[in-house]
C-alpha positions in Angstrom: 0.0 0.0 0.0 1.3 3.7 -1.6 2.0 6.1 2.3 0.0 9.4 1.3 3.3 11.6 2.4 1.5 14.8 1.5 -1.1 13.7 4.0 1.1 12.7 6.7 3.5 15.8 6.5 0.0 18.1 6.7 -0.8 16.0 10.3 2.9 16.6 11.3 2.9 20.3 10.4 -0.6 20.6 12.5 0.8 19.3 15.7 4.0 21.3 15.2 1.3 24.7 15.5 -0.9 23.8 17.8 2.1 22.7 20.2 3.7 26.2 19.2 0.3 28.2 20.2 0.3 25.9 23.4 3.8 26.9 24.7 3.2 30.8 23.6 0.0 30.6 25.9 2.2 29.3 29.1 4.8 31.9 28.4 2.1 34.3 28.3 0.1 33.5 31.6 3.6 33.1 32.9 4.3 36.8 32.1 0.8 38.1 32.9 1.1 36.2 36.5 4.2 37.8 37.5 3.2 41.2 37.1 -0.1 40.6 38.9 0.5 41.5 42.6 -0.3 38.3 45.0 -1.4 39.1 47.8 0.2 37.3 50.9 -2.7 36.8 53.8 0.0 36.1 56.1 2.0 38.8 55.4 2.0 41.4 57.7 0.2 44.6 57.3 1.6 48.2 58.4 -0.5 50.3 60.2 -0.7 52.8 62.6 -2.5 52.3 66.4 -3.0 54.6 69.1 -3.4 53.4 72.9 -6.8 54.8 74.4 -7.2 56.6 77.6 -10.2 57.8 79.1 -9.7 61.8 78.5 -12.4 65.1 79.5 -15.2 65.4 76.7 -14.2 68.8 74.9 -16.8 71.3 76.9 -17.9 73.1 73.6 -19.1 71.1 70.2 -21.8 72.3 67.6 -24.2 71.3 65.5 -24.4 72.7 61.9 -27.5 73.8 60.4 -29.5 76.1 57.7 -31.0 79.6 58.2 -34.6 79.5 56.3 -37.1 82.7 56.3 -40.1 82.9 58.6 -42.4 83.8 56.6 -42.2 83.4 52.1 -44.5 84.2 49.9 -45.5 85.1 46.0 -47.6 87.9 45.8 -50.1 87.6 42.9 -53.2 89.9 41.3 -56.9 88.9 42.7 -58.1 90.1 39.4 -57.3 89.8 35.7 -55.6 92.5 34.3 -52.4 94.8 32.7 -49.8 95.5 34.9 -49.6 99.3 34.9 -47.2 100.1 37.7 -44.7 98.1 39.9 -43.2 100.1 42.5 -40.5 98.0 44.0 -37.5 95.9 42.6 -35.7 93.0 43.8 -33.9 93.5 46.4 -36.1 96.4 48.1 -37.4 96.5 51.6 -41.0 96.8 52.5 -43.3 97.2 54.9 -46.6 96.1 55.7 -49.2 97.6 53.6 -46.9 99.3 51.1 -48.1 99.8 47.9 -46.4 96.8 44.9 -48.3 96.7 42.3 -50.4 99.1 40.2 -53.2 97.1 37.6 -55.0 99.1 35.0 -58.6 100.1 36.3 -59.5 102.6 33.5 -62.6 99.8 32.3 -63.5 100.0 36.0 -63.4 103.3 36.8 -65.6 104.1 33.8 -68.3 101.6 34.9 -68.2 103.4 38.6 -69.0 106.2 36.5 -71.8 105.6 34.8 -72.9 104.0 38.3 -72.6 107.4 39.9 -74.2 109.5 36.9 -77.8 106.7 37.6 -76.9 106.9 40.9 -77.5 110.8 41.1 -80.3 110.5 38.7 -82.3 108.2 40.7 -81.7 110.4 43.7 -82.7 113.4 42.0 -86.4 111.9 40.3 -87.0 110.3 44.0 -86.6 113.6 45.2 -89.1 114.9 42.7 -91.6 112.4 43.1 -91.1 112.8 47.5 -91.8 116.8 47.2 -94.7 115.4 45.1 -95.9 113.4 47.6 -95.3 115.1 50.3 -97.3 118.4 48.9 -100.1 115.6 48.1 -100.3 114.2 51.8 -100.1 117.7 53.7 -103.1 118.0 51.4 -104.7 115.0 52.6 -103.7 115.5 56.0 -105.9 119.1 56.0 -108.7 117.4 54.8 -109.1 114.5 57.2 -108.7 117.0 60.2 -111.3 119.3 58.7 -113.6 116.4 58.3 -113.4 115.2 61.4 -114.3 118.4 62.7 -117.3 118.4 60.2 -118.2 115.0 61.4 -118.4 115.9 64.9 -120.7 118.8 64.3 -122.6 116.2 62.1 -122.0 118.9 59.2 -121.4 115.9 56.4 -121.1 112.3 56.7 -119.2 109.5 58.1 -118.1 108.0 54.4 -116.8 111.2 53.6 -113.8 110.9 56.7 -113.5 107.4 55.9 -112.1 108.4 52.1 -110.4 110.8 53.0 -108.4 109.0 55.8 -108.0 106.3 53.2 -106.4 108.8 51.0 -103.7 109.8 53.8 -102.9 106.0 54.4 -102.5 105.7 50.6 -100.6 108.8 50.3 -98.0 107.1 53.4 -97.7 104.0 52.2 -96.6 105.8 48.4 -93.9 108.1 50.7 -92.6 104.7 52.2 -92.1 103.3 49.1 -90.2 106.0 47.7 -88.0 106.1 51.0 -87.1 103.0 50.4 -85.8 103.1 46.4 -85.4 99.8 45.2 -83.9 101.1 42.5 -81.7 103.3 43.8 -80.3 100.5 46.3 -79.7 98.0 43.5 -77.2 100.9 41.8 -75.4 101.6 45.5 -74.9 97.6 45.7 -73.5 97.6 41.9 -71.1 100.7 43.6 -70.3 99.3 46.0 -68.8 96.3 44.4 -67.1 98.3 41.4 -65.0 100.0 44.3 -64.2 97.0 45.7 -62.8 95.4 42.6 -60.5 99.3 42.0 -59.4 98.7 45.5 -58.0 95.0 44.5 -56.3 96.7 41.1 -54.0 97.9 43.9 -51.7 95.2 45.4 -50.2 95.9 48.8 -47.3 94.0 51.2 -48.8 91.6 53.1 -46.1 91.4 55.8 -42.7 93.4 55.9 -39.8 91.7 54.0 -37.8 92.2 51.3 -38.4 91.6 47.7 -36.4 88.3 46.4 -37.7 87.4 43.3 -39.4 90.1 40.7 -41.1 87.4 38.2 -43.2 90.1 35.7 -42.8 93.2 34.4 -44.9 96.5 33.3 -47.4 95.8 30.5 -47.0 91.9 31.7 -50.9 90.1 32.3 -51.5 89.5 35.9 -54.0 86.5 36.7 -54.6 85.1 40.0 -52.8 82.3 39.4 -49.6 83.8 38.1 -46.9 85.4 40.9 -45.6 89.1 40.0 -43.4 89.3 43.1 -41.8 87.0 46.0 -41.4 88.8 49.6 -39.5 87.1 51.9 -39.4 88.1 55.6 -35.6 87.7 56.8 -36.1 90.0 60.6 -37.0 86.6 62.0 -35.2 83.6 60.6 -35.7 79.7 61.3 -32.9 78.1 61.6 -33.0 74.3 61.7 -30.5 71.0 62.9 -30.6 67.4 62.5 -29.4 65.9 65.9 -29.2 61.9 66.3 -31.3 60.3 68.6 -28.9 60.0 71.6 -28.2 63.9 72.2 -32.1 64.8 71.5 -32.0 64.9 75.1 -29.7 68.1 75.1 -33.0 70.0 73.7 -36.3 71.5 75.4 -38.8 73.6 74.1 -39.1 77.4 74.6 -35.2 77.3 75.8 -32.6 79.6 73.9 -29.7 79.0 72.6 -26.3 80.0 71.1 -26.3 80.3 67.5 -23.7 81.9 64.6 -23.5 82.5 61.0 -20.6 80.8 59.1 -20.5 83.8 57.1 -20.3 86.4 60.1 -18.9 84.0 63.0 -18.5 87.2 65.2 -21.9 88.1 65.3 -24.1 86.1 68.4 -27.2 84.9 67.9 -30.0 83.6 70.5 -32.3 81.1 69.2 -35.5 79.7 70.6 -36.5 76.1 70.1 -39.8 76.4 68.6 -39.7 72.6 67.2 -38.4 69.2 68.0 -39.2 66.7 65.1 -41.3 64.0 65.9 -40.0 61.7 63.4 -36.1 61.1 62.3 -35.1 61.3 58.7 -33.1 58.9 56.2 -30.2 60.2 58.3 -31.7 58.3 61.6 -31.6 61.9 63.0 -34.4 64.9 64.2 -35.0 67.8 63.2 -34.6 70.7 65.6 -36.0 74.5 64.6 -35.1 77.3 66.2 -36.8 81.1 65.9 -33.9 83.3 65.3 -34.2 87.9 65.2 -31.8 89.1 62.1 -29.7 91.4 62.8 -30.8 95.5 62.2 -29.1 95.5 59.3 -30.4 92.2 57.8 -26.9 90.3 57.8 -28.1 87.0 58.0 -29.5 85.8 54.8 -32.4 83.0 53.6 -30.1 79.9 52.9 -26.7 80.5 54.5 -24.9 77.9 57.3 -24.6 78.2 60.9 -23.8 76.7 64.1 -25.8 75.8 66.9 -23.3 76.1 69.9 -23.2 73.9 73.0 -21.3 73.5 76.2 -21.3 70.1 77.1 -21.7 70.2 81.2 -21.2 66.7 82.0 -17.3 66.6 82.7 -17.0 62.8 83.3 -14.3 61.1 81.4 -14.5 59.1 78.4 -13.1 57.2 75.6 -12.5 59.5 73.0 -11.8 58.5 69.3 -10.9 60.0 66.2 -14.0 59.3 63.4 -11.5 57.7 60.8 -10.8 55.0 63.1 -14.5 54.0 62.7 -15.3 51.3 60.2 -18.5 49.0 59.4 -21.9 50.9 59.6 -23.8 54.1 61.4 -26.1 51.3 62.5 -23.0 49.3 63.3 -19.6 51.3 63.9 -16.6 49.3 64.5 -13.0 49.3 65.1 -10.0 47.5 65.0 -8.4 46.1 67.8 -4.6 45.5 68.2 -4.1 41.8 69.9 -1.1 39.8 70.3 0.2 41.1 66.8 -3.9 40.6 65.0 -6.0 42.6 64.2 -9.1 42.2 65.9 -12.6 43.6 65.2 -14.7 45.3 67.8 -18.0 46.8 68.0 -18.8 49.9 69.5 -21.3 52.2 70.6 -20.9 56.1 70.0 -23.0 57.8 72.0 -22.2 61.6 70.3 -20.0 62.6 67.4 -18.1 66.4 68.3 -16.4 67.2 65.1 -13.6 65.0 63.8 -13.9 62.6 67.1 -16.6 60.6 68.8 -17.4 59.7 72.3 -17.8 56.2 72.9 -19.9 54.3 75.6 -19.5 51.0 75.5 -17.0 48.4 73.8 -13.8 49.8 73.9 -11.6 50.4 77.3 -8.7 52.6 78.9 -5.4 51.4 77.6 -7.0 49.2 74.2 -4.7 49.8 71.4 -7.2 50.8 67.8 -6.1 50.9 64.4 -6.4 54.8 63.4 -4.5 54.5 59.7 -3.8 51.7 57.0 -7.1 50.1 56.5 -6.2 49.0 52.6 -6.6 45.0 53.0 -6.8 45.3 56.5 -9.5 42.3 57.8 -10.5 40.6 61.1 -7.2 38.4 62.3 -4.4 39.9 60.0 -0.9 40.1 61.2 0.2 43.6 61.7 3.2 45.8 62.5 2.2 48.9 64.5 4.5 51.7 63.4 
């Protein structure tokens, strides 16, 4: 039997690449896996550790917070209309029951007019028709007091007094009806609500503030659903803190308290605790409000950051940490212990946070030794070396 060499050197030369691809793969991963840092669980981790001792709680600590106006609102036009005239611009102080806002009343005014003109018409034909009337019943009057004469004298008969006093109760009842003018009270109603409507073309300051926002301008439609202005009342100021659960005790109603602007740290400000929240936020923590005075010259403004101060009164000593030591969770903080060379990790209770460092109380004790630096692959039961 003829050997097919073509055949058999194809087969050869196959092998031959596929071995070559096999060995260029090791020599590869061989490459790749040396410059791929290993990491050694057992080899010691550098950190740094400090020893604890219980130390004074820092008498002073704060609590940061927002400044927020006491009382906000958009002003806008009870009627439909132009906007003629607006007196103020952003930025401008006002005061309760200053004129804002001008609308044009020309349409209105008219109307009030024309109201007037029946109004005096009416008045003048009623006092026509009463002159009238009243010449007709002194007339009637004369005769029933001559006919009763008559009648007593038996001069002319009964029926005669009896028409004639029906003529004067006629003649009274036409006088009451003029008195009363229906007409003429229909028009004074009509008046009376034209003026009202003028009076609302004008819009005052509800409250005294100053003007934040201007969002229309002259010749602009006003609507009662579209704001013109935004007054914002900054001489009282809220100014509100979250505070977690464990220090909510620090806070009662009605008491004051030390507060400062970040912006103007040398000014003092009292504040009156007007709220403690009810219910805590994502945060875990309450809210706490305060009723703040501005200062004279309106300083403080609607949306800057300040400080509720506190003196803490309780002088006891206690474990004090630095917050970067904490690890795990703010339902769970942890820390790392230093034991026999290990690192070991402990849970902890923090009962307040003062700045950069946190009181705890409970879980750690005087003379523990806590990881404060080198947390990169740092885990429960590494070797360490303290530096």
């Amino acid at each position: 039997m003829k050997m097919n060499w073509k055949k058999i050197i194809g087969i050869v030369a196959g092998f031959a690449i596929v071995a070559l691809v096999v060995l260029k793969l090791k020599n590869n991963k061989e490459v790749t896996q040396s410059k791929v840092y290993q990491y050694e669980k057992e080899k010691a981790i550098h950190v740094q550790a400090d020893t604890l001792q219980n130390e004074y709680v820092n008498a002073e600590f704060s609590y940061s917070g927002t400044f927020e106006p006491n009382k906000e609102t958009k002003i806008s036009a009870e009627l439909q209309g132009k906007i003629n005239i607006i007196f103020v611009d952003a930025g401008a102080y006002v005061h309760k029951g200053q004129k804002l806002i001008q609308l044009d009343n020309t349409l209105l005014r008219h109307q009030l007019y024309l109201i007037d003109v029946q109004i005096q018409n009416a008045k003048t034909e009623s006092n026509v028709q009463l002159q009238a009337n009243q010449i007709q019943l002194n007339a009637v009057q004369l005769d029933v007091e001559r006919y009763k004469v008559l009648a007593q004298a038996d001069a002319i008969q009964g029926v005669q007094l009896e028409k004639a006093e029906q003529q004067l109760e006629t003649a009274k009842n036409q006088r009451i009806a003029l008195l009363q003018q229906a007409n003429l009270k229909s028009a004074e109603a009509q008046r009376k609500s034209i003026v009202e409507q003028i009076n609302k073309t004008v819009i005052y300051s509800p409250f005294n503030g100053v003007v934040t926002a201007k969002l229309a301008e002259i010749g602009s439609f006003a609507a009662p659903s579209i704001p013109i202005l935004q007054i914002t009342d900054i001489q009282n100021l809220k100014f509100t803190v979250n505070i977690p659960e464990t220090e909510l005790r620090q806070f009662q109603l009605n008491n004051s308290y030390s507060i400062s602007s970040d912006a103007y740290p040398e000014i003092s400000l009292i504040g009156k605790a007007t709220m403690i929240g009810s219910k805590a936020n994502m945060g875990s923590s309450f809210p706490v409000q305060f009723s703040v005075n501005n200062t004279s010259d309106l300083k403080i403004k609607s949306g800057m950051f300040g400080k509720l101060n506190m003196r803490n009164a309780n002088q006891e000593k206690s474990i004090i940490i630095p917050t970067s030591a904490i690890v795990g969770s703010a339902n769970q903080p942890q820390v790392y212990l230093v034991k026999n060379g290990k690192s070991s990790l402990q849970n902890i209770t923090i009962l307040k946070k003062i700045q950069n460092k946190a009181v705890v109380s409970s879980g750690l004790n005087d003379s523990d030794v806590i990881v404060t630096n080198g947390f990169i692959n740092l885990f429960d039961g590494a070797n360490i070396i303290v530096k």
